[in-house]
KOLGU-4560 file (N, C-alpha, C; in nm, 3 decimals, padded with zeros to 5 digits):
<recs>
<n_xx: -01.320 n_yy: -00.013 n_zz: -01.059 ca_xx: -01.231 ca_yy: -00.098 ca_zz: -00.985 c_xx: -01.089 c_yy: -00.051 c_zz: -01.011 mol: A seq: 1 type: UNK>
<n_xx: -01.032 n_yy: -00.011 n_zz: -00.896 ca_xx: -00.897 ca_yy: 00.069 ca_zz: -00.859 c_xx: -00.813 c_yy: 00.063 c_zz: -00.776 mol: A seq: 2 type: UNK>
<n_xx: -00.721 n_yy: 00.023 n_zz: -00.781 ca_xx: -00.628 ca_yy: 00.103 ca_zz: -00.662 c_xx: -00.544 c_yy: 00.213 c_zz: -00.690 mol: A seq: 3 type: UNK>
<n_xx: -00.532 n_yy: 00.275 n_zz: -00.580 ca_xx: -00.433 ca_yy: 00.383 ca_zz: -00.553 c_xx: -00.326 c_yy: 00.371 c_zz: -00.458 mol: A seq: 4 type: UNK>
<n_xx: -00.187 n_yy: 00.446 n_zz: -00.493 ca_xx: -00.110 ca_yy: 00.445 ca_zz: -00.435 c_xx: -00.131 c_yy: 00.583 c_zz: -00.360 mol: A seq: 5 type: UNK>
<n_xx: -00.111 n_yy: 00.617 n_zz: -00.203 ca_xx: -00.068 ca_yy: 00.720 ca_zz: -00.184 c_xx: 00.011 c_yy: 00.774 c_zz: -00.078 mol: A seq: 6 type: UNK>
<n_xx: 00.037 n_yy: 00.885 n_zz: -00.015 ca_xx: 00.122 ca_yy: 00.942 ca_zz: 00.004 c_xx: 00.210 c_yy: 00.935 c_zz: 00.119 mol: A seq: 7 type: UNK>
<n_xx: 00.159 n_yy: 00.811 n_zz: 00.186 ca_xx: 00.250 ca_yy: 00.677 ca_zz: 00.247 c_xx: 00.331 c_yy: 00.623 c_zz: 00.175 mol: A seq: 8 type: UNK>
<n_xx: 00.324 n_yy: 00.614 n_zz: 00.084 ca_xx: 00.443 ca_yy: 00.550 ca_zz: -00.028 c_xx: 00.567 c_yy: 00.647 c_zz: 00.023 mol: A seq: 9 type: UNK>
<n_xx: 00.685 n_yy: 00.535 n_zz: -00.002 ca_xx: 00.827 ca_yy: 00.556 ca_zz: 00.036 c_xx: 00.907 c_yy: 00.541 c_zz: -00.110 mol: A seq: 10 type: UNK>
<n_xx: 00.858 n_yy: 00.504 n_zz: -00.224 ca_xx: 00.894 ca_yy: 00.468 ca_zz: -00.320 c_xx: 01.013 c_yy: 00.353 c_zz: -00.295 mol: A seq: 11 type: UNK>
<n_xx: 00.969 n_yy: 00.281 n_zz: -00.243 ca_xx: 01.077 ca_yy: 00.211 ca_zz: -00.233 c_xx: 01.081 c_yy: 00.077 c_zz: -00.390 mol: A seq: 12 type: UNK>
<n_xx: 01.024 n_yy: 00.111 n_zz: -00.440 ca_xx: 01.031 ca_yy: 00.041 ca_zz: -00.635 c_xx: 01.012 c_yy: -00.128 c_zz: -00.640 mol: A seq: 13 type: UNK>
<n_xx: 00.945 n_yy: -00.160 n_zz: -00.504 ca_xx: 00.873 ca_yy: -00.342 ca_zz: -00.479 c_xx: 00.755 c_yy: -00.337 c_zz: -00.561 mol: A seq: 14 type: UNK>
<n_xx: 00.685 n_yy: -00.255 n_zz: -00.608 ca_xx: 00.533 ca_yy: -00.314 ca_zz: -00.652 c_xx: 00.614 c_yy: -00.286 c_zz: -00.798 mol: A seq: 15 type: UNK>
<n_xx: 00.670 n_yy: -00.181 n_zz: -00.852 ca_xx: 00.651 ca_yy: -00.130 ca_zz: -00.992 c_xx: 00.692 c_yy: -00.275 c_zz: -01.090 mol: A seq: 16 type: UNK>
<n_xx: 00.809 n_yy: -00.386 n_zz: -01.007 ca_xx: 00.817 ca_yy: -00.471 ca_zz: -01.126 c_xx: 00.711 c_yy: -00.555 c_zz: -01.136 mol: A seq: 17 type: UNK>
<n_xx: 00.685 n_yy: -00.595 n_zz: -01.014 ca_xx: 00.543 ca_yy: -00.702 ca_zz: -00.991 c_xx: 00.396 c_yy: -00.670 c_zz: -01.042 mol: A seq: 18 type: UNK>
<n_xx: 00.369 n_yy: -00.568 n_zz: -01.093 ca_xx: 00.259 ca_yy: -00.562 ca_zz: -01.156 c_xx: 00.215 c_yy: -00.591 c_zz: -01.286 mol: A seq: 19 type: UNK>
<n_xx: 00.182 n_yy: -00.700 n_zz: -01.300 ca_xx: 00.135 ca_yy: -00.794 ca_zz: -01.452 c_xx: 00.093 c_yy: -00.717 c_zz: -01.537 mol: A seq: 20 type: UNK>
<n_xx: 00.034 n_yy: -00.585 n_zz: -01.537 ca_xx: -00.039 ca_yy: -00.516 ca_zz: -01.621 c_xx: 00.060 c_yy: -00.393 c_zz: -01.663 mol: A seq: 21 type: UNK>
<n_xx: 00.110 n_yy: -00.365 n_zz: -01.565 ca_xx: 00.254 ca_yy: -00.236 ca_zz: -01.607 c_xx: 00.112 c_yy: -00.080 c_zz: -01.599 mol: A seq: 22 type: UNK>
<n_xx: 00.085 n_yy: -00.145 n_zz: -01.468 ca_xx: -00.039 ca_yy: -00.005 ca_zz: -01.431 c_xx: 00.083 c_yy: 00.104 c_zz: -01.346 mol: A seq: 23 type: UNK>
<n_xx: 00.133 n_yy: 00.070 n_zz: -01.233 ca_xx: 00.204 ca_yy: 00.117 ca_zz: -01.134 c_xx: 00.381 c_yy: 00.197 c_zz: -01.233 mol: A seq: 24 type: UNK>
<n_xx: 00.342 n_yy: 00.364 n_zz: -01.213 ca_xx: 00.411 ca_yy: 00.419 ca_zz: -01.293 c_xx: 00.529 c_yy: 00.524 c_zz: -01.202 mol: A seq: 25 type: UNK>
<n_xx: 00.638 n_yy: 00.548 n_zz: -01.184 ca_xx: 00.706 ca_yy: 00.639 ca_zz: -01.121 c_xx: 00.591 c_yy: 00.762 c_zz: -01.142 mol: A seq: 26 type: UNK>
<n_xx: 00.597 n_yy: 00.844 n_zz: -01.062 ca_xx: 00.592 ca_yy: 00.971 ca_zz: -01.023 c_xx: 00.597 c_yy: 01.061 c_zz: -00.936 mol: A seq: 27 type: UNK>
<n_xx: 00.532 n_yy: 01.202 n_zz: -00.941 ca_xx: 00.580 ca_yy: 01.286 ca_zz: -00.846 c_xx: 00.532 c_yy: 01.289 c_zz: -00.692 mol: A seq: 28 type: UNK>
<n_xx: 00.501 n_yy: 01.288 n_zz: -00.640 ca_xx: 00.593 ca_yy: 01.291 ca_zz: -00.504 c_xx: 00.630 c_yy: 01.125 c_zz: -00.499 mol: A seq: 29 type: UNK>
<n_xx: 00.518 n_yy: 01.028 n_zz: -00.545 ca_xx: 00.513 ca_yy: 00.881 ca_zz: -00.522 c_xx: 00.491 c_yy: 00.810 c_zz: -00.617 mol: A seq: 30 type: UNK>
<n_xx: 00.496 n_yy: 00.681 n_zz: -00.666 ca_xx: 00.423 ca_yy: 00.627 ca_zz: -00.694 c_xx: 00.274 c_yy: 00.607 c_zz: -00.727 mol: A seq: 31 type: UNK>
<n_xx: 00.228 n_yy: 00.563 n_zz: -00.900 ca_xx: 00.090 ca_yy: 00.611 ca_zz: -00.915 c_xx: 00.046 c_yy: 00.512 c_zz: -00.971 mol: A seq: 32 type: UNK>
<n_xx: -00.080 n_yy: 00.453 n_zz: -00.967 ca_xx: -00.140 ca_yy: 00.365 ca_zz: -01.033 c_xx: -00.210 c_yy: 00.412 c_zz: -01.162 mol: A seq: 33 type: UNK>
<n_xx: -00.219 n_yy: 00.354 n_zz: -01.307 ca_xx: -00.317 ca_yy: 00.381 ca_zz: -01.377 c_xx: -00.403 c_yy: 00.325 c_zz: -01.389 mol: A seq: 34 type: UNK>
<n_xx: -00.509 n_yy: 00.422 n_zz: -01.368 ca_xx: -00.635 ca_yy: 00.294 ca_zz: -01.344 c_xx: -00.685 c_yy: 00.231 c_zz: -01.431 mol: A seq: 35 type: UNK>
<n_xx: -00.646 n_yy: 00.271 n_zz: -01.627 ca_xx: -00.695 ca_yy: 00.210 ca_zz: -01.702 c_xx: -00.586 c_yy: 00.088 c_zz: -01.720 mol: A seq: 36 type: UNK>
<n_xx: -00.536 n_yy: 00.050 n_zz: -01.679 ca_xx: -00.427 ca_yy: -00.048 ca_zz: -01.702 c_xx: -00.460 c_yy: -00.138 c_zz: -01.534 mol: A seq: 37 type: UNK>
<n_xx: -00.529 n_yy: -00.093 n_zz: -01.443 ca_xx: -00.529 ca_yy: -00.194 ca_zz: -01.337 c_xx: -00.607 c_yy: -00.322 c_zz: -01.319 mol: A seq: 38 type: UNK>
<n_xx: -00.626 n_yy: -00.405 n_zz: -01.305 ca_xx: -00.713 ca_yy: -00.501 ca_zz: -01.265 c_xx: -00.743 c_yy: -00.557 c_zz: -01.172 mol: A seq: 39 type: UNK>
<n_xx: -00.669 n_yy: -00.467 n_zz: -01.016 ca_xx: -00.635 ca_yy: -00.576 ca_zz: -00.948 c_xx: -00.569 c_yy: -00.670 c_zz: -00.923 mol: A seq: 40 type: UNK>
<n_xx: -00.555 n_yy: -00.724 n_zz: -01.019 ca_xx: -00.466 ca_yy: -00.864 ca_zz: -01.063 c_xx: -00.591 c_yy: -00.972 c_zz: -01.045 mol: A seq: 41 type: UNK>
<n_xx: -00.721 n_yy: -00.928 n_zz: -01.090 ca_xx: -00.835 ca_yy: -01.027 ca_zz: -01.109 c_xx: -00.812 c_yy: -01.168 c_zz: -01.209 mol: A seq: 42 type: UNK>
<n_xx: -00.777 n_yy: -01.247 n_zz: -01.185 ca_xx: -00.776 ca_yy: -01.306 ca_zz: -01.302 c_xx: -00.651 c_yy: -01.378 c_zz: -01.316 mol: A seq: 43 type: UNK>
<n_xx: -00.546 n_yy: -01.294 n_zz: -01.264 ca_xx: -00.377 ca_yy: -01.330 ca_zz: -01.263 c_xx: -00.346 c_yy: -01.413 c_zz: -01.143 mol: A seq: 44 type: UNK>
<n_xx: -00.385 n_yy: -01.328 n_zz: -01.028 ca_xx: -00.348 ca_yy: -01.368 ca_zz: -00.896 c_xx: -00.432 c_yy: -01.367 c_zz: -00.814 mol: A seq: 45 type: UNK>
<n_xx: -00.429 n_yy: -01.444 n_zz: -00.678 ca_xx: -00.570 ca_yy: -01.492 ca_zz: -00.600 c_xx: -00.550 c_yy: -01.310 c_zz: -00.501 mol: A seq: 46 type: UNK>
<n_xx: -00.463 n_yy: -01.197 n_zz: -00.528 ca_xx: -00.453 ca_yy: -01.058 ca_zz: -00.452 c_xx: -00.346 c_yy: -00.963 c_zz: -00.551 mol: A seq: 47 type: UNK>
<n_xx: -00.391 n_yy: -00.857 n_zz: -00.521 ca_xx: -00.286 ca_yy: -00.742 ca_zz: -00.586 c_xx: -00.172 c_yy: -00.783 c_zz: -00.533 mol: A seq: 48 type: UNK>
<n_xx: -00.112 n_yy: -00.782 n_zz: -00.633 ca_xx: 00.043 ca_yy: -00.749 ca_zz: -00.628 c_xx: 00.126 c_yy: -00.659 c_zz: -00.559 mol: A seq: 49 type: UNK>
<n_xx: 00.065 n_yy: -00.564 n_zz: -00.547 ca_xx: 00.139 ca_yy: -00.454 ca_zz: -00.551 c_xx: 00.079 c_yy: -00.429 c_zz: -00.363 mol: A seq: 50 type: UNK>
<n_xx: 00.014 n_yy: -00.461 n_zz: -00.320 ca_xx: -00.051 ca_yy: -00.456 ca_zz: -00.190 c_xx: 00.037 c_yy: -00.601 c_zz: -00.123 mol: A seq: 51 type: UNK>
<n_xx: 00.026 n_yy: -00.687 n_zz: -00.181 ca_xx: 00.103 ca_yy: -00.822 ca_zz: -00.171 c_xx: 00.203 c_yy: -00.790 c_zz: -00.085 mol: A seq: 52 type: UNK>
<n_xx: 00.342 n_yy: -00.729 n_zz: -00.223 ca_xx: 00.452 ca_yy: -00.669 ca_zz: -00.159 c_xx: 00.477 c_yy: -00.550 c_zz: -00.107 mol: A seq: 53 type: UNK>
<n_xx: 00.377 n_yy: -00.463 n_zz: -00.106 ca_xx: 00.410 ca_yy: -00.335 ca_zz: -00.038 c_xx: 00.473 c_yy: -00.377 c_zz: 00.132 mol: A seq: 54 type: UNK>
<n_xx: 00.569 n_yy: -00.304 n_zz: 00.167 ca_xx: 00.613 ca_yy: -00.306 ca_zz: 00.315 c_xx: 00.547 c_yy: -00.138 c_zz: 00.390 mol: A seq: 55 type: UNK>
<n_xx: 00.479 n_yy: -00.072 n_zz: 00.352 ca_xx: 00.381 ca_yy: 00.035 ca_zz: 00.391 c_xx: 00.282 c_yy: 00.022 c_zz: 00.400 mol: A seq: 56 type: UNK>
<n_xx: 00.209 n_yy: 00.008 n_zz: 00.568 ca_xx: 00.102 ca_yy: 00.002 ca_zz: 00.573 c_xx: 00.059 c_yy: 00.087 c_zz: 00.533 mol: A seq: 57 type: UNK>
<n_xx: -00.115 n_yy: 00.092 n_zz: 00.478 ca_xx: -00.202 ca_yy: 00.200 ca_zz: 00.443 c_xx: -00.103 c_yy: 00.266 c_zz: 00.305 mol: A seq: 58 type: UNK>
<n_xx: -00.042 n_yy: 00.207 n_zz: 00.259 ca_xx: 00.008 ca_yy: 00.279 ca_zz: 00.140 c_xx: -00.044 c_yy: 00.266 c_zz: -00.001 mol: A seq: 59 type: UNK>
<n_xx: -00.123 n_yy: 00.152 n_zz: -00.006 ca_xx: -00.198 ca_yy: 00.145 ca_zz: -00.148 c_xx: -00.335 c_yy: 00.083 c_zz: -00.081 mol: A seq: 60 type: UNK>
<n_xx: -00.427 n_yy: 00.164 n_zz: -00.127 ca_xx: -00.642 ca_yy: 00.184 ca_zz: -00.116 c_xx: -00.719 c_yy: 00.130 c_zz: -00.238 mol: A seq: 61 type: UNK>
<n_xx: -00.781 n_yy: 00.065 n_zz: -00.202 ca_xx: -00.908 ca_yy: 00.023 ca_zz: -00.296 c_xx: -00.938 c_yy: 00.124 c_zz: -00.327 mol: A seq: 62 type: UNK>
<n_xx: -01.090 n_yy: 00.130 n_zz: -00.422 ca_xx: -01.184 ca_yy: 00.243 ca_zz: -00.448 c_xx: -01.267 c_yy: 00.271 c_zz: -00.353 mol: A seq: 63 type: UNK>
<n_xx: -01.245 n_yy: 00.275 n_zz: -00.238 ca_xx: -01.312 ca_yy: 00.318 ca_zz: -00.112 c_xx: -01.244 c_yy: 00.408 c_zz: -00.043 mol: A seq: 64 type: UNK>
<n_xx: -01.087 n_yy: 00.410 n_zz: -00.055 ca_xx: -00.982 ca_yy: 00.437 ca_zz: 00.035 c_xx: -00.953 c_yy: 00.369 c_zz: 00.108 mol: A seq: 65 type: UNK>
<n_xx: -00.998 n_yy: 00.224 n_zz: 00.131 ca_xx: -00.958 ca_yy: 00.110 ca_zz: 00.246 c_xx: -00.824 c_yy: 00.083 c_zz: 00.196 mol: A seq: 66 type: UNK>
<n_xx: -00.766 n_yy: 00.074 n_zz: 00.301 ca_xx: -00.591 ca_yy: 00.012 ca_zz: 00.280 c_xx: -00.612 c_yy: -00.103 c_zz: 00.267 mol: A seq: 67 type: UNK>
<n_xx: -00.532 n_yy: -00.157 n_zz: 00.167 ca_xx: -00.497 ca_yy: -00.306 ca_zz: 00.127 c_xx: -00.457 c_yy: -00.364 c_zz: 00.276 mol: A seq: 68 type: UNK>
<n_xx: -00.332 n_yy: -00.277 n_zz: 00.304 ca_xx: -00.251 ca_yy: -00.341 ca_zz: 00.435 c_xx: -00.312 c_yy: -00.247 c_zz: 00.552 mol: A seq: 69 type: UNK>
<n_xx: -00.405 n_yy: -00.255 n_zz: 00.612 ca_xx: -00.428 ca_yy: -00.191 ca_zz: 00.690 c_xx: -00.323 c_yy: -00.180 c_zz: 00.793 mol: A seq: 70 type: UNK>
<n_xx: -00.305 n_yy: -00.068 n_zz: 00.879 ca_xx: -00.202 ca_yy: -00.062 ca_zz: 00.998 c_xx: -00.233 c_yy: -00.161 c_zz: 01.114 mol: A seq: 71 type: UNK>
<n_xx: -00.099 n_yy: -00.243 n_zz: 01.163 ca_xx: -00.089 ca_yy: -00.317 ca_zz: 01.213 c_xx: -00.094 c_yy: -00.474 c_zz: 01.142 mol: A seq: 72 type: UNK>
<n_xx: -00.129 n_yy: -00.452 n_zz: 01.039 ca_xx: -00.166 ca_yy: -00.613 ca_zz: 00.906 c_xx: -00.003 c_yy: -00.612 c_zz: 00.914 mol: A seq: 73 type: UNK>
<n_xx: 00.101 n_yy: -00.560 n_zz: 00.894 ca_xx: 00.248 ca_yy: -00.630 ca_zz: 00.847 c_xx: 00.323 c_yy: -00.659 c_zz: 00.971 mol: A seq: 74 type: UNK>
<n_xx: 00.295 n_yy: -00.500 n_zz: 01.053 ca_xx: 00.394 ca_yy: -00.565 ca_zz: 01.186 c_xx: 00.381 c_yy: -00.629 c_zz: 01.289 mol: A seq: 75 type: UNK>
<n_xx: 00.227 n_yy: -00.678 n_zz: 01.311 ca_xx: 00.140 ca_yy: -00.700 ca_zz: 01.403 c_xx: 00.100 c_yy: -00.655 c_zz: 01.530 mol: A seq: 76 type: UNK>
<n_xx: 00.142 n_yy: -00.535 n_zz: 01.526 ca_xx: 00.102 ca_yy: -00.425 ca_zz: 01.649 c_xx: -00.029 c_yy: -00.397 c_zz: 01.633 mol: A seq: 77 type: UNK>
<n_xx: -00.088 n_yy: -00.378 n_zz: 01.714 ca_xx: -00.228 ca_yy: -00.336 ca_zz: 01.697 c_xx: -00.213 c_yy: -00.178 c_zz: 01.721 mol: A seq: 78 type: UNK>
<n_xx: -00.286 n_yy: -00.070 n_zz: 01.640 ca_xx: -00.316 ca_yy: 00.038 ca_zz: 01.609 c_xx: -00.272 c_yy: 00.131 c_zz: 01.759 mol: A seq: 79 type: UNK>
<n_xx: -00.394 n_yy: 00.063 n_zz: 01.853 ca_xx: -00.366 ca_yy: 00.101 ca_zz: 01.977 c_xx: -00.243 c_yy: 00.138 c_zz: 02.058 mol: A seq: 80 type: UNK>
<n_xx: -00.218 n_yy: -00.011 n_zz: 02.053 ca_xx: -00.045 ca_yy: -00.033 ca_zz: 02.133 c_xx: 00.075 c_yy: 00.072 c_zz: 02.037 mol: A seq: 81 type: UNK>
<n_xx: 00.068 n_yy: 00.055 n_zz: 01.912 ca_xx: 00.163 ca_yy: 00.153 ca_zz: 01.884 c_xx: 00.139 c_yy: 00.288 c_zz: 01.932 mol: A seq: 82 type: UNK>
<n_xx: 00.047 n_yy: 00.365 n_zz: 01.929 ca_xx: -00.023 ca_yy: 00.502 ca_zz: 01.942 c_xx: 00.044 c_yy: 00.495 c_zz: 02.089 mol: A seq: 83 type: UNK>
<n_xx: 00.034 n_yy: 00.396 n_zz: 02.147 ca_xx: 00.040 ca_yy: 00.370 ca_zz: 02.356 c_xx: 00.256 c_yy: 00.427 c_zz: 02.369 mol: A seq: 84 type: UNK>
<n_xx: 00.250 n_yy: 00.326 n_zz: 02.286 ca_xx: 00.430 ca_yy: 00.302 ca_zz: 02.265 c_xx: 00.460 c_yy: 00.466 c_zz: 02.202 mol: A seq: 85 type: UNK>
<n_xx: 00.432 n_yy: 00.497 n_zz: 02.119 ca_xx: 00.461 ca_yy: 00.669 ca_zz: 02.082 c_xx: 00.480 c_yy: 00.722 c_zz: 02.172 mol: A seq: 86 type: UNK>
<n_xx: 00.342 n_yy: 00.778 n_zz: 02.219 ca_xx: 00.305 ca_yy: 00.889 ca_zz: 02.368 c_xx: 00.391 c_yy: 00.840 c_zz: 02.459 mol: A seq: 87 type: UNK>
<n_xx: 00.459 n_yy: 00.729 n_zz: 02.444 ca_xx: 00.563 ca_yy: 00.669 ca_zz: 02.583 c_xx: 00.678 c_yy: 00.722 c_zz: 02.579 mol: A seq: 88 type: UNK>
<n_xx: 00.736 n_yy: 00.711 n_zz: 02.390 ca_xx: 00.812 ca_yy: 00.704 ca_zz: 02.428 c_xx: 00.818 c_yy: 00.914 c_zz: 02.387 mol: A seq: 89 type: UNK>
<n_xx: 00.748 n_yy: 00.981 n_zz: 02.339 ca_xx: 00.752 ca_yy: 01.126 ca_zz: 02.328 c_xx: 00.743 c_yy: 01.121 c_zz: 02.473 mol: A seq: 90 type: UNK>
<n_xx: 00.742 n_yy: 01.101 n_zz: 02.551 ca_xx: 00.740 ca_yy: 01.168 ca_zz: 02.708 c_xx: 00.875 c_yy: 01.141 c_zz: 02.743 mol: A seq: 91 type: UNK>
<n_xx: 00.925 n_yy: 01.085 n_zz: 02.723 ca_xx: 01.064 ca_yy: 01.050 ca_zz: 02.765 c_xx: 01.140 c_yy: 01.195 c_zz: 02.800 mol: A seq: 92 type: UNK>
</recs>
């Protein structure tokens, strides 16, 4: 039981104070979780922390690789419509 940060991370330094366990560590290119220090926040909080406040979708994964915040979970665009809105507006 894990999460990972990855390479969606912007480092923008919202999860590193909020994590109860002091798992979530600066590093190189991003942000890194240790997994012997993670818990989830089982026990602390009714959700990770660090998924909580992330503002990057798909930026921190379970042990599956499922995004906490899947794309479209923060801004409420659906996957589709953004992809639609891109190709719109690259044609311009």
């Amino acid at each position: 039981m894990t999460l990972a940060i990855i390479e969606s991370c912007v480092n923008c330094w919202a999860c590193e104070p909020l994590c109860p366990n002091g798992a979530i560590v600066a590093a190189e290119p991003f942000f890194a979780i240790e997994a012997a220090k993670c818990t989830e926040c089982l026990g602390d909080r009714p959700a990770p922390q660090c998924a909580e406040i992330c503002p990057v979708e798909g930026a921190i994964v379970n042990e599956l690789d499922e995004p906490l915040n899947p794309p479209g979970s923060l801004t409420g665009i659906p996957p589709e419509r953004w992809a639609a809105v891109r190709r719109e507006i690259a044609a311009r």
